[in-house]
Backbone as CSV, one residue per row, in Angstrom:
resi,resn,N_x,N_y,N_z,CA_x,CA_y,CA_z,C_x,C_y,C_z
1,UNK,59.937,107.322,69.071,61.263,106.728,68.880,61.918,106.450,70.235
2,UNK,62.703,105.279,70.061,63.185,104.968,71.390,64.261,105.685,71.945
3,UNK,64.200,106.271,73.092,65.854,106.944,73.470,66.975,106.154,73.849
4,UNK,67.907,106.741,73.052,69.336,105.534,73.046,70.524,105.885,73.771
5,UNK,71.161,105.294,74.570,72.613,105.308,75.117,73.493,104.501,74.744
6,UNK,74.181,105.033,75.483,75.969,104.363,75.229,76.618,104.506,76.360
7,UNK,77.516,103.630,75.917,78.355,103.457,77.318,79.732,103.886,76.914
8,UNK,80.720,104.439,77.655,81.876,105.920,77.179,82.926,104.830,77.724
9,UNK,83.655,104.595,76.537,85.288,103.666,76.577,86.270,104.416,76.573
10,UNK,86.874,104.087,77.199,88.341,104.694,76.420,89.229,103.927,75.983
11,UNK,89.829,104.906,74.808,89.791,104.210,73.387,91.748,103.785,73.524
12,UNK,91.778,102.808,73.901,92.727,101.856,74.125,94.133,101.814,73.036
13,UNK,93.597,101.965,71.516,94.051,101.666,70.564,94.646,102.926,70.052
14,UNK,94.327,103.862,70.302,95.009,105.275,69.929,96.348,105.350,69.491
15,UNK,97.005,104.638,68.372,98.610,105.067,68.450,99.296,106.619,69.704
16,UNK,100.370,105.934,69.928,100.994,106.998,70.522,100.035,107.538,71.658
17,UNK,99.391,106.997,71.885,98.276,107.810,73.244,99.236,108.033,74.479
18,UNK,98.537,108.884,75.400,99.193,108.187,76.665,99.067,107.409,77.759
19,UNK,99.257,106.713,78.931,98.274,106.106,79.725,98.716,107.011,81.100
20,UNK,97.615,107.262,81.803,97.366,107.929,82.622,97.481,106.676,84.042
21,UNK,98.480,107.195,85.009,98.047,106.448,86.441,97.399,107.408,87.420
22,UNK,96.529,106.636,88.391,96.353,107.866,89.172,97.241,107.104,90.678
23,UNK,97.293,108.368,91.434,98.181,108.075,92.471,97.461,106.624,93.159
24,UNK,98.498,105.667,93.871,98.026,104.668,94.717,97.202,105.448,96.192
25,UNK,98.317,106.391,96.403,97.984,107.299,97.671,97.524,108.591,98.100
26,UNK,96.846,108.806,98.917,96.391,109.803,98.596,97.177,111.358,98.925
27,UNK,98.169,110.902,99.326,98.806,112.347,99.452,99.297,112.476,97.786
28,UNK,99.382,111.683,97.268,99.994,112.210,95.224,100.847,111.063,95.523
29,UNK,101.563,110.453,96.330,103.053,109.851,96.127,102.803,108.393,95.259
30,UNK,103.806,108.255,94.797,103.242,106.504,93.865,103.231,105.336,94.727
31,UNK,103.582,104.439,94.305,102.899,103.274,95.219,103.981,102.507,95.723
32,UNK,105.276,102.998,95.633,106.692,102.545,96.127,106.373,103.404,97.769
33,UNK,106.741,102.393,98.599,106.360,103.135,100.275,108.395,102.173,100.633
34,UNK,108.742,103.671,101.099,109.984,103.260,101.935,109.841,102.819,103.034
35,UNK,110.500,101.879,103.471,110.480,101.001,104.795,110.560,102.351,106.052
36,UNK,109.083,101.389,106.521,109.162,101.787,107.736,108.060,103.619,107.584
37,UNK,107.701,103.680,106.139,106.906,104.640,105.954,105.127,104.022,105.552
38,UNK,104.139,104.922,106.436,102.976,104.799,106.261,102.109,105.530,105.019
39,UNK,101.241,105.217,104.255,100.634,105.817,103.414,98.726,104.872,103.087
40,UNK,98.449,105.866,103.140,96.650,105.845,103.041,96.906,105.267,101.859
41,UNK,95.881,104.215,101.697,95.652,103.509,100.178,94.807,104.521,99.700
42,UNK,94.898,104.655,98.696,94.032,105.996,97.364,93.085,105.126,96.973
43,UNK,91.386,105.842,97.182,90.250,105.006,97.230,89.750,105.172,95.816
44,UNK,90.134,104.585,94.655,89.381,104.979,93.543,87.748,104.283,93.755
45,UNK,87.434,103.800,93.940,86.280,103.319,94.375,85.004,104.661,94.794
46,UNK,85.206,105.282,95.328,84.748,107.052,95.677,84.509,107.723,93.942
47,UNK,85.399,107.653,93.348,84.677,108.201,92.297,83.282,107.452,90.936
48,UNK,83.105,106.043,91.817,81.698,105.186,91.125,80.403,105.617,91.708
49,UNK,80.366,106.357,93.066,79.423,105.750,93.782,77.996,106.957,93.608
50,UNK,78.220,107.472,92.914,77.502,108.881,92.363,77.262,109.914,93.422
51,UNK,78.343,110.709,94.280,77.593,111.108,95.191,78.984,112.348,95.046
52,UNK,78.397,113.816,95.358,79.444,114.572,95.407,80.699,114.698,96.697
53,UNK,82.082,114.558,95.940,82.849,114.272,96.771,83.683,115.707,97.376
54,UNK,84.273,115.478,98.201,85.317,116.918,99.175,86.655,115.788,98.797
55,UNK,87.153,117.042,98.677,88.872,116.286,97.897,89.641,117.107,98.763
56,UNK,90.364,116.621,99.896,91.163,117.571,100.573,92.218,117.472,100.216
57,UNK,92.978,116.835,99.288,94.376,116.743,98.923,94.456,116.870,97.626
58,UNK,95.692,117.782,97.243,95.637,117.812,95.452,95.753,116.452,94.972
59,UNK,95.078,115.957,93.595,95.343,113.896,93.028,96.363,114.519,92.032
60,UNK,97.262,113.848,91.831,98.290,114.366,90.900,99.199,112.664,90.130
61,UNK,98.539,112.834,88.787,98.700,112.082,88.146,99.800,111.665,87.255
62,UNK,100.610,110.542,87.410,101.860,110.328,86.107,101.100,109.809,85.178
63,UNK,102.093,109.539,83.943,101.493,108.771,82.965,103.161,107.595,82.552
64,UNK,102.542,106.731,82.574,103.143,105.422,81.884,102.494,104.667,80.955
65,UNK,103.063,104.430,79.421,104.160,104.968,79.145,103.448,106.885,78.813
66,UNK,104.234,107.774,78.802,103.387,109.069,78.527,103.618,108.938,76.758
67,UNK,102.901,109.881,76.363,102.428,109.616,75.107,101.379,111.161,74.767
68,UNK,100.842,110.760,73.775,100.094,111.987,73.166,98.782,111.915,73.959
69,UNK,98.567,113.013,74.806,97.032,113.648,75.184,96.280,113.852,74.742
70,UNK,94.936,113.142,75.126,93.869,112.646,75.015,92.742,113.803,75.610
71,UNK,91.800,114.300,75.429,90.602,114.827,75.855,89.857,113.909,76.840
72,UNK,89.883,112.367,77.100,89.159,111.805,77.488,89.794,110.512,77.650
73,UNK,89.641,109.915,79.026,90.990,109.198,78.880,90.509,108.062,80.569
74,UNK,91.011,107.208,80.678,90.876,106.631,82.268,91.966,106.325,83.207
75,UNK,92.010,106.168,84.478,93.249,106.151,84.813,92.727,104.858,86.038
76,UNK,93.208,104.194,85.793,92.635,102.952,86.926,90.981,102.694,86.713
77,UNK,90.462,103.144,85.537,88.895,103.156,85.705,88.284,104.495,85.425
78,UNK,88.635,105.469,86.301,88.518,106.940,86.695,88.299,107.486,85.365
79,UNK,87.530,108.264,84.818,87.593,108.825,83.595,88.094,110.307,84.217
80,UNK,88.792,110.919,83.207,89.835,111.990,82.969,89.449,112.539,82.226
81,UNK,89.112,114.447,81.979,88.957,114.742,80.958,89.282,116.180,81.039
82,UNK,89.732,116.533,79.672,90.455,118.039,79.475,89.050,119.287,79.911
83,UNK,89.604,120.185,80.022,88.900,121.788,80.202,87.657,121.581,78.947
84,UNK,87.952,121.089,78.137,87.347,121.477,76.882,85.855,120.299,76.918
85,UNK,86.157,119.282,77.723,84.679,118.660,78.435,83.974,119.717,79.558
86,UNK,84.817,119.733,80.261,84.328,120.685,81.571,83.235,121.617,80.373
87,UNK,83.961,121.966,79.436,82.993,123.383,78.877,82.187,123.315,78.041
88,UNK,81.701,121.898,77.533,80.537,121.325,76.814,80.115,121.370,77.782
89,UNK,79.586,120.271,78.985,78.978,120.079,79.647,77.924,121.331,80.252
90,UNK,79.017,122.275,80.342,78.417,123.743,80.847,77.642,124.231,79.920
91,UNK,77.905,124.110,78.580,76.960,124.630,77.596,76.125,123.407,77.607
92,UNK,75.948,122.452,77.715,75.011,121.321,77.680,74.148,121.610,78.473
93,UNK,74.155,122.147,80.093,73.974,122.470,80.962,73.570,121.461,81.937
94,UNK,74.032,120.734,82.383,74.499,119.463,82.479,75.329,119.473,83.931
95,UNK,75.899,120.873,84.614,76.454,120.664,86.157,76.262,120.188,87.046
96,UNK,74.681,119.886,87.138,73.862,119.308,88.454,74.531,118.082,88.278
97,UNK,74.436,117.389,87.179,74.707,116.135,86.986,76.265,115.443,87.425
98,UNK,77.145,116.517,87.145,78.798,116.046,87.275,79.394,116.835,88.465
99,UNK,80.540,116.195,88.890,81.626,117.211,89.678,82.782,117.115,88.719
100,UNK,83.638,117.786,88.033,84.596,118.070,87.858,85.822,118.066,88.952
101,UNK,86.233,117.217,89.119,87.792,117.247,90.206,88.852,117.915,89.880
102,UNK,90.014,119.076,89.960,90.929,119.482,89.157,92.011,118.353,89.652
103,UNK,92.608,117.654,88.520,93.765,116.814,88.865,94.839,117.783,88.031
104,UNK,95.751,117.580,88.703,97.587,117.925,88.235,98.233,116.658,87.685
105,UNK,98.531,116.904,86.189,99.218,115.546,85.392,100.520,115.890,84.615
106,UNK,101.680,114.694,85.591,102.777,114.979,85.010,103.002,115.388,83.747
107,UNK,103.556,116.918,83.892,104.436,117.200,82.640,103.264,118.021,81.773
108,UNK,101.870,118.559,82.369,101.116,119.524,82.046,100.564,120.470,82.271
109,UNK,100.673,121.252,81.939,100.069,122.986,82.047,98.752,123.285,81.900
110,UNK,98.141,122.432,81.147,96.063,122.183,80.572,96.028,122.057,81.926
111,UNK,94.776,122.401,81.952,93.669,121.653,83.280,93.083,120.515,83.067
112,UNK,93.150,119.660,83.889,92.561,118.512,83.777,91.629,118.181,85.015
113,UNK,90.437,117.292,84.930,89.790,117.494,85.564,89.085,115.477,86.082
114,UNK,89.105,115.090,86.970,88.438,113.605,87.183,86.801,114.091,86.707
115,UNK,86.039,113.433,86.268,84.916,113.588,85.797,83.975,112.843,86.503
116,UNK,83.639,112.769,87.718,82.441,112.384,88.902,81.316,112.625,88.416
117,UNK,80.483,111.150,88.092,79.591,111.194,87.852,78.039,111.119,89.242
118,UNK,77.225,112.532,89.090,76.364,112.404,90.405,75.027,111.328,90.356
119,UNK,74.511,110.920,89.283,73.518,110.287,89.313,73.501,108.918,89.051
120,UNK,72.934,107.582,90.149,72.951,106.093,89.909,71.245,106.144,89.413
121,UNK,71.264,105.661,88.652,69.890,105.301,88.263,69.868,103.422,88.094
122,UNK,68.686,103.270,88.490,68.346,101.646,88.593,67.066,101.152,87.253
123,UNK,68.227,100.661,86.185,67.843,100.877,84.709,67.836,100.083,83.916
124,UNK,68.906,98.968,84.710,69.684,97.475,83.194,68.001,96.919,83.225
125,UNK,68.265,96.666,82.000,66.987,95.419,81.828,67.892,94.241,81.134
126,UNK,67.558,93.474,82.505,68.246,91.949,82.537,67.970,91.283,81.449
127,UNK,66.434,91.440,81.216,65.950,90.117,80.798,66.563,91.043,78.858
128,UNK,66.974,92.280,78.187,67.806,92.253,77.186,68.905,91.763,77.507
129,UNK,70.010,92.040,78.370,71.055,91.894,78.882,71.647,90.191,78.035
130,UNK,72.885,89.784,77.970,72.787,88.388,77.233,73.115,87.810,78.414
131,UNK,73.401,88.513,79.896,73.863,87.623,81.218,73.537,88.586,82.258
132,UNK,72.705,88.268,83.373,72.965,89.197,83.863,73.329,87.932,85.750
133,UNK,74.305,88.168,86.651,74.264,87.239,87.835,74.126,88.448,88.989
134,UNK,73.488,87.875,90.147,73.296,88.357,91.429,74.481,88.110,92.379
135,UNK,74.538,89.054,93.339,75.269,88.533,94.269,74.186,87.599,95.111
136,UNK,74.607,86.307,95.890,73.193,85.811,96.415,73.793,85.714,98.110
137,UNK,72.731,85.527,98.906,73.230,85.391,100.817,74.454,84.106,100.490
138,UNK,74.769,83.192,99.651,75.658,82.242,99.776,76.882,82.649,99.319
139,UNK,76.880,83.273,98.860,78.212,84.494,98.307,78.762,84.957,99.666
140,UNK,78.060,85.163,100.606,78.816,85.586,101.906,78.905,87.218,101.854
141,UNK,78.911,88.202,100.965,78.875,89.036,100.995,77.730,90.019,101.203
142,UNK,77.310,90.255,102.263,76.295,90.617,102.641,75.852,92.585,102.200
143,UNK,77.516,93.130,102.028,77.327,94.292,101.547,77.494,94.401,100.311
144,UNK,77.165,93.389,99.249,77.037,93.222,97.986,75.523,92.378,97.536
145,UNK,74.750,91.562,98.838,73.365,91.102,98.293,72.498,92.143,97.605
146,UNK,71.855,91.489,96.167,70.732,91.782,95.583,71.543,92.515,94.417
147,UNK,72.731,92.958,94.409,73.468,93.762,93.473,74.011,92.805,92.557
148,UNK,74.168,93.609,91.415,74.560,92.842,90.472,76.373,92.246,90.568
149,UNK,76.312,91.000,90.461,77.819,90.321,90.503,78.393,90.964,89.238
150,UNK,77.976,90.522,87.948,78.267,90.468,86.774,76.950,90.783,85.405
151,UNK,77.120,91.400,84.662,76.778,91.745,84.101,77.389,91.443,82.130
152,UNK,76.772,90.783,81.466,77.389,91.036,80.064,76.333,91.067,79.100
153,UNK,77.051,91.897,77.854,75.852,92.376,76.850,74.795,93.131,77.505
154,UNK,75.390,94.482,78.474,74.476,95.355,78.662,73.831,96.090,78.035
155,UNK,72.329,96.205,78.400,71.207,97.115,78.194,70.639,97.720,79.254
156,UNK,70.244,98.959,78.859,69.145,99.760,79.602,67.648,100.001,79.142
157,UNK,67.263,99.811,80.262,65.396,100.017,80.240,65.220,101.515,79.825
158,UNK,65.727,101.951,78.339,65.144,103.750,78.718,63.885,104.725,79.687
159,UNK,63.104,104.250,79.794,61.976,104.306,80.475,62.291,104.351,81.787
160,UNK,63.216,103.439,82.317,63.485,103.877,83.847,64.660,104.641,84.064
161,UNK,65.164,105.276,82.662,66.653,106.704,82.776,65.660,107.475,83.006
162,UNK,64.874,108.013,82.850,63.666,109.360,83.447,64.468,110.664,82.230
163,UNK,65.242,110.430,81.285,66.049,111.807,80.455,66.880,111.774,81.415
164,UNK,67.678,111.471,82.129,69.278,111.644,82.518,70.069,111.373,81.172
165,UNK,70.721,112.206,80.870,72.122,112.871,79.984,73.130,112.102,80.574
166,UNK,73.625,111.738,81.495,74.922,111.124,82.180,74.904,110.317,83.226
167,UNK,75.054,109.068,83.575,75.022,108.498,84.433,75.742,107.207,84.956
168,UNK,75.093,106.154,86.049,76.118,104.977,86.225,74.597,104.300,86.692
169,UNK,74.986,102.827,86.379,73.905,102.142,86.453,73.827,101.785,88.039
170,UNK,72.477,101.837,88.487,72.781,101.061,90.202,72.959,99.419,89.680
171,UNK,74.040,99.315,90.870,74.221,98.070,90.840,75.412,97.498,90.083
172,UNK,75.594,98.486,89.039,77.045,97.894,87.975,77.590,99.389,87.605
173,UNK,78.135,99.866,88.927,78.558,101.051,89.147,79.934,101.291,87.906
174,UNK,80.595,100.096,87.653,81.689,100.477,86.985,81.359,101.051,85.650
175,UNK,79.852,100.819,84.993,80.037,101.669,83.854,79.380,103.252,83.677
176,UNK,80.383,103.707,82.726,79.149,105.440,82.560,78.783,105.312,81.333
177,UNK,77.610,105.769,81.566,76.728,106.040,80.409,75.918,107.351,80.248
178,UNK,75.739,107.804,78.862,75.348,108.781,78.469,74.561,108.616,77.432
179,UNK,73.592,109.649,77.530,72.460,109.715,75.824,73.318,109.599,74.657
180,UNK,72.276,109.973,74.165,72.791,110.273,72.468,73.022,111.274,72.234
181,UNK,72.029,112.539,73.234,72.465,114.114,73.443,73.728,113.929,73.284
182,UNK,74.113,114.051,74.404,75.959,114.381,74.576,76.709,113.284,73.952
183,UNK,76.459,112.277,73.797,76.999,111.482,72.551,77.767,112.186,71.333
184,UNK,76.711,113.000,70.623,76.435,113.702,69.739,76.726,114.757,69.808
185,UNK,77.045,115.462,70.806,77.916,116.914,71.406,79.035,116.532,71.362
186,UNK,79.623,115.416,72.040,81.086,114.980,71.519,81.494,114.784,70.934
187,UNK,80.778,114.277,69.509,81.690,113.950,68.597,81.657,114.962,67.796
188,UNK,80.185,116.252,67.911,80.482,117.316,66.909,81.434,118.059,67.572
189,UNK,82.298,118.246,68.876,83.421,118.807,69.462,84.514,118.788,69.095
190,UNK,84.762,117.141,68.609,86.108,116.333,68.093,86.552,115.920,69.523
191,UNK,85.688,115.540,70.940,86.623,114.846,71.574,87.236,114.016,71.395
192,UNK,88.683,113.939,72.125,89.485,112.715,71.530,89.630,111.650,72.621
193,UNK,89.862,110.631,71.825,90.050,109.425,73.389,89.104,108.422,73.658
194,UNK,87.903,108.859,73.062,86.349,107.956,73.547,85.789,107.567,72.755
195,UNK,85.340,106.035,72.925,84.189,105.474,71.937,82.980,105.397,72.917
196,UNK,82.101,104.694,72.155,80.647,104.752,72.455,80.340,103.440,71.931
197,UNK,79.616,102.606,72.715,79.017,101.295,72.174,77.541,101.423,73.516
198,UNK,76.630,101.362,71.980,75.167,101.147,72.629,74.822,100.144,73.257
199,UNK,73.804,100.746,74.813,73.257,99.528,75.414,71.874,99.961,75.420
């Protein structure tokens, strides 16, 4: 039988949900800068690239509009997720694979945690895919050749996941994907917040 994934949404439509921002900057402050004040742009980009990160500053998150909490959730992209992922995963056994970040989110006492994914695996199979485009040398972007521009109606080659449980595709870093294992651990959990659509 073939092994199947999915790719982990967050689930948009949730009446009453809440939406999560994460800071612009990286000291926590939002993205209003008073004249004549300096502030580091906040690299969400660092949490695609599968590689374990050092967080020297607490990330401390508002929510607009705030709303009812979610188990599983994104904040600019970033997936977000309560204590109660952190502690599947651990029973999954599944740590090598993730970093857990502790974030601080307005107006909560839970732990919450950014969910860093460690492993890129090089997996889409184009030729299922219903589109798949290159970056090419005429693109001008030379630290984007051979990588994927765009991607639609993704699939994965199971055969080249090797059994990775959690991951991000090389090349189309923005999505995560996971088996059917933990698929299937989540929903017998009741996480809340996340769909799943197979590639």
């Amino acid at each position: 039988m073939r092994a199947r994934y999915f790719k982990l949404y967050d689930d948009k439509y949730i009446p009453g949900r809440w939406h999560l921002r994460l800071p612009f900057f990286e000291d926590g402050g939002d993205e209003e800068v008073r004249e004549g004040e300096e502030r580091e742009f906040f690299d969400t980009y660092r949490f695609v690239e599968g590689r374990f990160l050092e967080i020297q500053k607490p990330i401390r998150l508002t929510m607009k509009p705030a709303g009812l909490a979610l188990d599983y959730s994104h904040a600019l992209g970033v997936p977000v997720v309560h204590r109660r992922v952190v502690s599947l995963f651990e029973r999954l056994g599944l740590e090598k694979d993730v970093q857990f970040i502790p974030v601080e989110v307005q107006g909560q006492t839970e732990p919450w945690f950014i969910l860093n994914t460690l492993r890129l695996i090089r997996c889409i199979d184009d030729a299922r895919c219903e589109e798949v485009l290159y970056w090419l040398p005429e693109d001008n972007r030379p630290d984007k050749e051979g990588q994927y521009r765009n991607v639609a109606g993704l699939k994965v080659d199971p055969q080249k996941v090797g059994g990775a449980h959690i991951f991000r595709p090389w090349g189309w870093k923005v999505v995560l994907i996971v088996s059917e294992h933990v698929k299937s651990a989540l929903e017998a959990e009741g996480i809340t917040g996340i769909k799943f659509i197979e590639v």
